[in-house]
Structure formats: C-alpha cells, structure tokens
C-alpha positions, 0 to 999 in steps of 0.5 A: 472546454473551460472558456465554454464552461465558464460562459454556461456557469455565467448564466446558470450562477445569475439564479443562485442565492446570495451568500455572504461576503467576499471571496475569502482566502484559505484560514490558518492551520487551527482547530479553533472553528473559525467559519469562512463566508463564502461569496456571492455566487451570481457574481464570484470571479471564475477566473480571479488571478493569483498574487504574482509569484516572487521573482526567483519562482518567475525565474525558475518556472516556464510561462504558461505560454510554452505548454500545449493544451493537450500535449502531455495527456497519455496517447494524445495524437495517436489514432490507435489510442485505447484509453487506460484505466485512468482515463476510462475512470476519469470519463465516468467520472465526468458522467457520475458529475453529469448525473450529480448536477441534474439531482443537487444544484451548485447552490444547494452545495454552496448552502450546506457548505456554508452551514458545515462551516458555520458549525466546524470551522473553515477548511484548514491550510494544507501547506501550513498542517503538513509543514507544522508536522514536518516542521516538528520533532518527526520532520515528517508529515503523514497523509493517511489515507481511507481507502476500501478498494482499487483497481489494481488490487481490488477490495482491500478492506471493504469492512472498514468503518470511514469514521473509525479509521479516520479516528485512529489516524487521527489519535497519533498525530496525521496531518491530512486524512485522504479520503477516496469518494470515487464509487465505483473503483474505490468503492468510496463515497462523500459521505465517508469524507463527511464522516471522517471530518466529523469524528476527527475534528471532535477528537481533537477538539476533545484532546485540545490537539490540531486536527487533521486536514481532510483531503478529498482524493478523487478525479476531479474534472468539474468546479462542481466536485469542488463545491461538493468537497467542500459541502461534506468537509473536505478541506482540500482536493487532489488535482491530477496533472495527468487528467486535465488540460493545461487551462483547465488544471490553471482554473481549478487550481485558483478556483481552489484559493480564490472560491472555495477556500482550498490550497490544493494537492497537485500531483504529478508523476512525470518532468513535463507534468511537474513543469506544467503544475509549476506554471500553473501556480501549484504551491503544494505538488504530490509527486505519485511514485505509480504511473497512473496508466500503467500501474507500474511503481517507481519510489525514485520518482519522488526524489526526482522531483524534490531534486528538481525544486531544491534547486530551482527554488530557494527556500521560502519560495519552494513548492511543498513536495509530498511523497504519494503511492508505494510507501510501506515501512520506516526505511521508505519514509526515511529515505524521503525525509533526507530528500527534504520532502515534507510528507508521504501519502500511505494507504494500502499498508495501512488498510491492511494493517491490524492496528493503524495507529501503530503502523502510523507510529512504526512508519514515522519513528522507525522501529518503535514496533517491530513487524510481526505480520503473518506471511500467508503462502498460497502454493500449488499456483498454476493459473494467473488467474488464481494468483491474482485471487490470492493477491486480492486475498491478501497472501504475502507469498505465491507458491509455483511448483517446480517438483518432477512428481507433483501433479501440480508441477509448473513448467518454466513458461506456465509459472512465468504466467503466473509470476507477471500476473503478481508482479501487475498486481504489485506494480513492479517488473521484476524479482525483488531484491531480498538481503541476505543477512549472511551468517560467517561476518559473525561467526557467533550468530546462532541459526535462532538469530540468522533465521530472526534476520531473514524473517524480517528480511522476508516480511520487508521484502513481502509488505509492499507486493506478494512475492512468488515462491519456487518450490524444487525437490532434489533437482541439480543446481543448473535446473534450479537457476535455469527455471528461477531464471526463465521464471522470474520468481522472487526466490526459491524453495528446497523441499526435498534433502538438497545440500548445503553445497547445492543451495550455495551453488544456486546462490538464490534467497530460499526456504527451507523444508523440515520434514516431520512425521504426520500425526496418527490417528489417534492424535500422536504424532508417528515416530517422534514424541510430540512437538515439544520433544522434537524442538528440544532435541533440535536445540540441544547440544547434540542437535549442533549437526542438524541446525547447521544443516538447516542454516545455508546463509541462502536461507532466509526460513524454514518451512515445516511440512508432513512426510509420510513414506514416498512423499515429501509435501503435498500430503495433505496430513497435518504434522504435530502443530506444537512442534512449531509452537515449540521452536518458535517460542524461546526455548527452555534453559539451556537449550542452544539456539533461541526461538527459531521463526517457521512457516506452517505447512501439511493439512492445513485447511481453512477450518483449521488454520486458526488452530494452528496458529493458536498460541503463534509464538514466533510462527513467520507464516502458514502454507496450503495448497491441496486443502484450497483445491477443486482439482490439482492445480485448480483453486477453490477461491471461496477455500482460498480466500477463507484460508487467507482470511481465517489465517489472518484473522487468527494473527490478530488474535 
C-alpha cells in the first residue's frame, strides 16, 4: 500500500548519501548535456505536490475524490478471478523488484544516475520531443520501439542488436525510442535501454541533430524501477492505468516530475482508465489500441479518446495523446494525424522489418517506399498448435484445406480451430477485410495491373496478422460459402479449373492456381519449353483468352503450382521456377500485359526456397506445405520455421 510504502522508504532513505541540490524539474528537449542534480535523498519529498492545474483543465477533469481505489483493476470483486496475462506479469514484476532491492540499493542507483547524467545530460521532456516533431513538416511523431519478443507473439526478433536498432531509429528522425527491459516475457534487459541511449545520443551529437528520448516501457510497480530508468538512461517511463491502484498511480506520476526528473507516458485503454489518468495529473496519455488482458485489438481506441480531450480541454491545456499497439502502415498513422493525436507507438512491424529506417520513412511520409515484403504461405494446416508455430515463425498466410481428396483436408470445424488460434495470434475476432480493386470501373486495366492492385491489397491486409487461406478444388459455390462461413477464413483458394461464373458466384477475395507441368528429371520442364516460354506465350496477343480467365475481379493473385497426371497440388514436384521469375518480371517489347505478381508453390523445401526466390523479380509469396511434414497434417516445426526463415532471408537478398 503506498502510505505503507512511503513510512518504509522514510526510514530506509534516513542512511542514503547525500546528493546535490534541489529537486529538480524535467530539462528542455536539447541535446546539449545539460546534468540534472538529483536531491538529497534522506530528505526529497514522497509526496511533493503538483503546480495546480489551470482552471478549464479543473473543470473538465473529476476530483481524485470520486474514484475507487481498486475499482477499475480487471476482475476486482469477483471471487472467481483467474489473473490475466497482465496481471500474471505484473506480479512477477513485483518479485523481480523484490530480488533487485536485496542486491543494488536505491543509493547505489541514485549514484549511477548522477554520474550518467554528469556524463550525457539530464533526461529530455517527453512532451516537448514529440511535440517538436509533431509540430514539424510530418505532424507526427514516432515511438520506435525495441522489442525481441512477446507474450502473444513469442520471439519476434531475439537476434537484434538493442544499440543498432536504436541507431537506425534514431538516423530518420524518431522522437522517443521505447525500449522493452521486462526479461522474462519480452526477453528485454536495462541494459539494452543503457545501450540504445548510448549510441543515440552520440549520433546525434555527431550529426548536430536532437536525440531521441528513451522511454523504459515496462510494468512499473515500484519507485525503485524509476531510480533504475534512470540510472541506465531512460528519460521517461510508461505507467499503466490498468496495474496500479489509483494512489499509487498519483504518487508515481509526481514522483516522476517532482524526484527523478521524468514527464511520463500514461497509458490507458478504457473511458474509466482515461478519467482516472486525467485526475491524477497525466499531462502526456498513451492510449494502447490492445486490451492488455484479452489481447484483442481496436485502432478505434485512440480516437475515442482524443475526441474525449478536444473537447474537454482547450488547447494549451490539452493533455498529449499518443497512439500505442496496432500500427503497421502509412494509412494507420494518417488516420490519427487528422485526429490530432500527436504521435504513435510502432513496434512489431518494425522488428520485423528488413530495414527499419525505411519502414520509419514509408510510416510517417506515406508511400515514399512501396511494401514489397514477401508473403510466406504455410498450407496444409490441420492443428491450432501448428498455425500458432507458423505465425511465430513470421508467415503472412495459413493454408487450410478444404480439397475432398487431400489427405490434408479440413472439415469446417477443424479449420475453425485453427482460424481462432491466428486470429489470437493477431488480436482480432473476425475475417479481415481486404478490398477488391475491381477491374470493370476501368475497362482498360490490364490483368498485370488488376494483380499489381491485389498484391498491395493482399500485402495491406496481411502486414498486421496472418491471414488464413481456404484452399477449394472443383467444389460448387454453395460449399465454397458454406465452409468459408462456418470457418471464418480471411479468404479462399481455387485450385482445381472453377470458373469465372463460380468464383464470382462465391463473391469472396481469392487466389488463383496456374497449374505447370512439373520439371523431368533430367531439369526440363515436361510439356512446355521452360519458364520464359510459358510467360511469353501467356502475354502475347493470342494469350488474350487465358489471362482473362485468370483475371475474376475476385482475384487478388495467382498461385503457380505443379501438375502432374491425376494431381493438382500437393505433388511435392517442383515446376520450372523461371517460369515465375518470368512473369513477374516486366516483359519483353510487345508483350500484353506487364509484370505479373504470383506466389510459388510445388516442391518447394527449406533447402531450396532460397533458390526459388532467386532473381524474385516481382514474386508476392512462396507456398509449402508436403516438404514441412512429419505426416500429413502434422507439421515439422524445425522444417517449418527453417522454410519461413530461409524465405525471408532470401527476400532481403
């Protein structure tokens, strides 16, 4: 209890060293090493008050007075209570801080922040460094964030080196670097935050630029995790409305200003949260899009709440708002810059992403770099447990099979299993919705440019959670709807010779299979004369058939797959890979259509998807499914991780 936890500070403070001056206030947003002093610990005030907030911010928030203690903490009241993954972190939070205390006391941090500060400078003003940047030509400001794993999406990039990234964020012009040191979910330490400070501050030093502010985002519980944040460089800290009790979250947040020289980042997700942040003074509020305890995702949140402030507050009075969880592209950050919120919080997508600064660039500028990214398809998904594997792995599409004769086949209920386990893993509830970009409002648009359109629809709709793929083969339109329905997939599949009138019939957004004869052994391919041949002939004038066969407005890609007699898919055999290479490449002079983006599919393995992306072109994806096996059905997930991994990497390439 906190009146319990200020009489033991009291006591255990009276030894500490003496340290300075006065309490000191936060400094302003240079990079110019500017030292701040910090107090006298035996005698700095735990409860040192706040300036008094102006008159129309009194009016528009409700006195402390009103809220419960404990009212608005997750399950409160009720006997039957199982704590939620929140929660369960939150205590071994309060353990680790146990643990810390008994090995390095609150004066040997107090001394390591003093001399930190004497060599780097004082913490910078979280409100001033994002509003200069929103403030600036992209009225937006960005919290990148360090982040090696979660527990929703397991390791996301456990390889990453804490000060490289930072510097990368750092070089194109982020305002805060959010730096995860919780260990055992996030696999984050103190000193990749001490790192990232470190090498961010001497860039910028070095380029005469303002560095960005470090924010140590954890689950802070303890003033002690504030003395910490700032004894390895952390000019702010996250405090989160849905951990603390009311008192508690009033003391840190002056305990912030008023000892450690700290503006921090509230965050809040639901009305009650936000009006109890509000009464206890936060000045810059984190509104997180993702319900901490059940992990589901809602980028409405964000702007609830700035709706909420606009018309509370007038406009020097108004708390900052930041957009936290769920950003993945340039439309996401737009949306809440017309919304007036000053900046956004992106982490996943930019782990993930093969060169940061530039997803930083494509984020805040809209389209200054197209998304290219390789789509990975793990198919012949049976088990939950495998799709979870795949969505760890980093694949962007789920197959389940729906074909009567596979012998990975589905029924409506097994995929079900399996399409709620990806939808958990992407904290949504149901199908996302992908845009057609319908072809007969232009009646000029060339199957090269439908498919160029559905790509980027197809890689939109994928870059924030997998998505899961029905897979049909010569089925009627009724059972095609009826299993998508009972199923929930995202879209579907056509891998058998259906028709236009059929896939139009369903009305559902689809891939498309071209079927090609597998290679012979000898390395020609049977019936055809090689890949560049078969592009050719598909894009020439006498081609005009076939291409508007393929070209439904329903379908979004094609998918090129082995065919060998009595099968279609699922052969294992790998067709001739120029063939993709050729069609997803501009064409020669004269040809009909331009580049025309696929996905590869037949006897592709982990050992050889490299090669088949080789020379990539405009490839959308890479498909297996046989080749990650144990059994049919059951996934090899060192196969299946090495294939996601080896695909992945040959993108880079």
């Amino acid at each position: 209890h906190p009146q319990q936890q200020n009489s033991m500070m009291r006591t255990g403070l009276a030894a500490c060293l003496a340290m300075g001056t006065a309490a000191f206030a936060p400094t302003t947003s240079t990079p110019v090493r500017n030292p701040v002093h910090l107090p006298r610990l035996a005698s700095f005030p735990l409860r040192a008050s706040v300036a008094p907030s102006p008159s129309a911010e009194a009016e528009a928030v409700a006195p402390l007075s009103s809220f419960a203690e404990r009212a608005h903490l997750y399950g409160e009241g009720d006997p039957s209570h199982e704590l939620t993954i929140l929660q369960t972190i939150t205590e071994r939070r309060r353990e680790d801080v146990a643990a810390a205390k008994a090995e390095v006391s609150l004066e040997e941090l107090a001394a390591k922040a003093r001399e930190l500060d004497e060599r780097l400078g004082g913490p910078l003003d979280l409100k001033a460094r994002v509003d200069s940047e929103a403030r600036g030509p992209r009225g937006m400001g960005i919290a990148a964030e360090f982040k090696r794993a979660s527990p929703s999406k397991g390791d996301i990039a456990v390889h990453l080196d804490a000060a490289e990234q930072g510097r990368a964020y750092g070089s194109v012009g982020a305002a805060v670097l959010s730096v995860l040191t919780e260990k055992h979910w996030f696999k984050g330490t103190l000193d990749d935050m001490y790192a990232v400070r470190e090498a961010t501050q001497k860039d910028a030093e070095q380029a005469g630029r303002e560095r960005p502010a470090v924010l140590r985002k954890d689950f802070i519980v303890d003033e002690y995790q504030l003395a910490e944040a700032r004894a390895y460089g952390a000019d702010t800290v996250l405090l989160i409305v849905a951990i603390l009790e009311v008192s508690q979250l009033k003391f840190l947040i002056e305990s912030c200003r008023s000892t450690w020289g700290m503006e921090p980042l509230v965050e809040v997700h639901t009305d009650e949260e936000l009006e109890i942040a509000l009464s206890c003074g936060a000045r810059v509020m984190g509104v997180n899009n993702r319900n901490l305890h059940t992990f589901q995702l809602d980028l409405a949140t964000t702007e609830r709440v700035a709706a909420r402030l606009l018309k509370g507050f007038d406009q020097e009075d108004r708390p900052m708002v930041l957009a936290l969880s769920g950003i993945s592209g340039p439309a996401d950050v737009d949306r809440y810059r017309s919304q007036g919120v000053a900046g956004v919080l992106v982490g996943e997508a930019l782990m993930r992403a093969k060169d940061p600064a530039e997803a930083i660039e494509t984020l805040l500028g809209g389209a200054l770099a197209g998304d290219d990214r390789l789509l990975v398809k793990v198919c012949g998904v049976t088990r939950p447990e495998d799709a979870r594997a795949a969505c760890q792995s980093g694949a962007s599409l789920i197959g389940v099979i729906f074909a009567p004769k596979s012998k990975r086949r589905c029924t409506g209920a097994q995929a079900k299993l399996v399409v709620d386990q990806v939808r958990s893993f992407g904290e949504r509830t149901a199908p996302v919705a992908i845009p057609i970009p319908r072809g007969p409002s232009d009646p000029s648009l060339s199957l090269g440019a439908k498919l160029g359109l559905g790509a980027a629809a197809l890689r939109a709709a994928s870059a924030r959670t997998p998505l899961v793929v029905g897979v049909f083969q010569d089925q009627t339109a009724d059972e095609v709807k009826s299993l998508a329905l009972e199923s929930g997939v995202d879209l579907v599949q056509y891998h058998g010779s259906e028709s236009d009138q059929l896939v139009d019939q369903v009305g559902l957004p689809a891939l498309r299979v071209l079927h090609l004869p597998a290679m012979a052994q000898g390395g020609e391919a049977q019936g055809q004369t090689g890949g560049a041949a078969r592009a050719a002939a598909l894009r020439a004038p006498g081609g005009a058939a076939e291409r508007a066969a393929l070209g439904s407005d329903w379908v979004l890609a094609l998918l090129l797959d082995t065919q060998v007699a009595g099968a279609q898919g699922g052969t294992g055999l790998a067709f001739d890979w120029s063939t993709a290479q050729a069609l997803s490449s501009s064409p020669a002079e004269g040809a009909e259509d331009g580049a025309l983006p696929v996905l590869v599919a037949g006897g592709l393995t982990p050992e050889s998807v490299k090669r088949a992306c080789g020379g990539r072109g405009s490839i959308l994806g890479v498909d297996a499914s046989s080749a990650l096996e144990t059994e049919p059905g059951v996934k090899d997930l060192a196969k299946l991780e090495a294939f996601v991994a080896g695909a992945l990497e040959a993108a880079k390439a």
